[in-house]
C-alpha positions in Angstrom: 0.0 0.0 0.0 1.9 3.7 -1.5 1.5 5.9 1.5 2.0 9.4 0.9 2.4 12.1 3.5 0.5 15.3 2.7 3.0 18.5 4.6 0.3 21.0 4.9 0.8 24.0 2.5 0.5 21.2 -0.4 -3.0 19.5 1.5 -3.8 23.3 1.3 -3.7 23.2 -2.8 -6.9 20.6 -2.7 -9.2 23.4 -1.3 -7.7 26.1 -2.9 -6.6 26.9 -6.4 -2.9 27.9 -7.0 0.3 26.1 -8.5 0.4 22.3 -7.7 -3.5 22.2 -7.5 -4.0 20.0 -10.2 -1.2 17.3 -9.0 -2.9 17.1 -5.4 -6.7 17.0 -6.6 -5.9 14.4 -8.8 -3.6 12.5 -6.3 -6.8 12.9 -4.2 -9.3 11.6 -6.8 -7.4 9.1 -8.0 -6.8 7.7 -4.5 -7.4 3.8 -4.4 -7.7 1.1 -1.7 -4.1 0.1 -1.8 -2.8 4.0 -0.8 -2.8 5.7 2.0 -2.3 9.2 2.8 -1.3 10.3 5.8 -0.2 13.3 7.6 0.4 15.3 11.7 -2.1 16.0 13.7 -0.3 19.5 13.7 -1.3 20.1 10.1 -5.2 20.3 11.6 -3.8 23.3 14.0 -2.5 24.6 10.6 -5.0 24.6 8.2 -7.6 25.8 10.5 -4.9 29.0 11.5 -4.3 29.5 7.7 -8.1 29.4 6.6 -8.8 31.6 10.2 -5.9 34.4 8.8 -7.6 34.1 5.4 -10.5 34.6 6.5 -9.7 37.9 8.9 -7.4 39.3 5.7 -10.8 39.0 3.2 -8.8 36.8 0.7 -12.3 34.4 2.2 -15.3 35.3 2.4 -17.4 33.5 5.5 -18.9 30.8 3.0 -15.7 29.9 1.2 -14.0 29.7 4.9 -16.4 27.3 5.8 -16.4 25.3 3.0 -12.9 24.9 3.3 -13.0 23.7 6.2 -15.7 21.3 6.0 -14.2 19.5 2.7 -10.8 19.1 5.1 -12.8 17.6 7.9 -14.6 15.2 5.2 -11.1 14.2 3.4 -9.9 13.4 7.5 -12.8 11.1 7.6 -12.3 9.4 4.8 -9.0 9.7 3.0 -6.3 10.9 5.5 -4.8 9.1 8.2 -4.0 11.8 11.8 -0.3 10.9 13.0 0.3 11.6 16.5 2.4 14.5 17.8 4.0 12.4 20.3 7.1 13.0 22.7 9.5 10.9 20.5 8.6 13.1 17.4 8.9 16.4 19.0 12.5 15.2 20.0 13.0 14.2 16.5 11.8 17.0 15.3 14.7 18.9 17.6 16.7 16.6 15.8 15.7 17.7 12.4 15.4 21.2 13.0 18.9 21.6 14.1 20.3 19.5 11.2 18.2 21.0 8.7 17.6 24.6 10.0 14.0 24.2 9.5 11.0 25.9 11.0 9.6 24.0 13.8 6.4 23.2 11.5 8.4 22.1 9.1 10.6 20.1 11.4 7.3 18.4 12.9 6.5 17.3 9.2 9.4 15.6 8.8 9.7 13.8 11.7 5.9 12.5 11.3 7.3 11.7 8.2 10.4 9.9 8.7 9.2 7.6 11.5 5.9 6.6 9.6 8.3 5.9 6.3 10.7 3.7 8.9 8.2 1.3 9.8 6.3 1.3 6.2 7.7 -1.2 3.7 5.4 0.2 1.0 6.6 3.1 -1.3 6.2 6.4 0.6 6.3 9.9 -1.0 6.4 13.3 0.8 4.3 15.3 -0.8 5.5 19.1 -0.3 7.0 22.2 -2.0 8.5 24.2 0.4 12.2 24.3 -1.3 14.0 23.8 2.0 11.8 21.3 3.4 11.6 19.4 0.1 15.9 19.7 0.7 15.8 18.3 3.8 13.1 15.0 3.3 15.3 14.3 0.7 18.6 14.4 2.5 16.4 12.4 5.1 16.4 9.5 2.4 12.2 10.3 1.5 11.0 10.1 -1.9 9.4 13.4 -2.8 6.1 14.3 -4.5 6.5 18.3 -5.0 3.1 19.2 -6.6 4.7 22.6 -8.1 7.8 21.1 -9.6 7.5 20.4 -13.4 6.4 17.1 -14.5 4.5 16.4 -11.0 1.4 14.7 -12.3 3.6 12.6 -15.1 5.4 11.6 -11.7 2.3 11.1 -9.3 0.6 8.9 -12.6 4.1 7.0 -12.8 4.2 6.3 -9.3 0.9 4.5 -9.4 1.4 2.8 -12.6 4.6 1.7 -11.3 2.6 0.1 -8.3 0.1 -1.2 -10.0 2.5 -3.3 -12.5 
């Protein structure tokens, strides 16, 4: 079963439209049985802060807000897998923040992702575009999905036909 770990700003693209959109909407409805996606329990805190500011800055209005945030509590329902924000990854995230000199977000996001890919023997992609994040899950030894990047939904459909073979 492919698991792929959503970072937040690209689970962000699905609701909203801007570069890398595409890639993750079609990631999401192309989603079978055998994948999983996965991602922190800190990305809930996130999404609902960024859709909160957006909302309090007028880029939303109260009805796109809310719709926002009902289509991300749907997709936790049924698509996306929470990933504690335990102890052992707030210490790994330490760990990776002062390797990697990464925002503590970030460096929660990579440690959720680098325990769940340890103990996975599936093919796992981090799926993120952050430049410096991207850097470090790939110095981390994490196949990357970067929905912005050129090619991404060539990739994403040869990562699934490659599965599926």
């Amino acid at each position: 079963m492919p698991m792929f770990y959503l970072e937040t700003s690209a689970l962000l693209k699905k609701y909203r439209t801007e570069s890398g959109t595409d890639v993750v909407r079609e990631l999401f409805e192309g989603k079978s049985d055998a994948e999983a996606f996965i991602t922190s329990y800190f990305t809930v805190l996130e999404v609902i802060s960024v859709a909160r500011r957006l909302l309090a800055a007028g880029t939303l209005n109260r009805r796109l807000h809310q719709r926002i945030l009902g289509n991300f509590e749907r997709d936790l329902r049924e698509a996306v897998m929470l990933q504690s924000v335990s102890d052992s990854v707030i210490m790994e995230a330490v760990r990776q923040s002062v390797t990697y000199v990464l925002r503590a977000p970030d460096a929660v996001h990579l440690a959720t992702a680098v325990r769940a890919n340890a103990v996975s023997s599936e093919p796992f992609y981090f799926v993120g575009s952050d430049a410096k994040l991207v850097a470090a899950c790939e110095n981390a030894g994490l196949a990357i999905l970067n929905p912005e990047a050129p090619g991404a939904l060539d990739l994403l459909r040869s990562h699934r036909s490659s599965v599926a073979e």
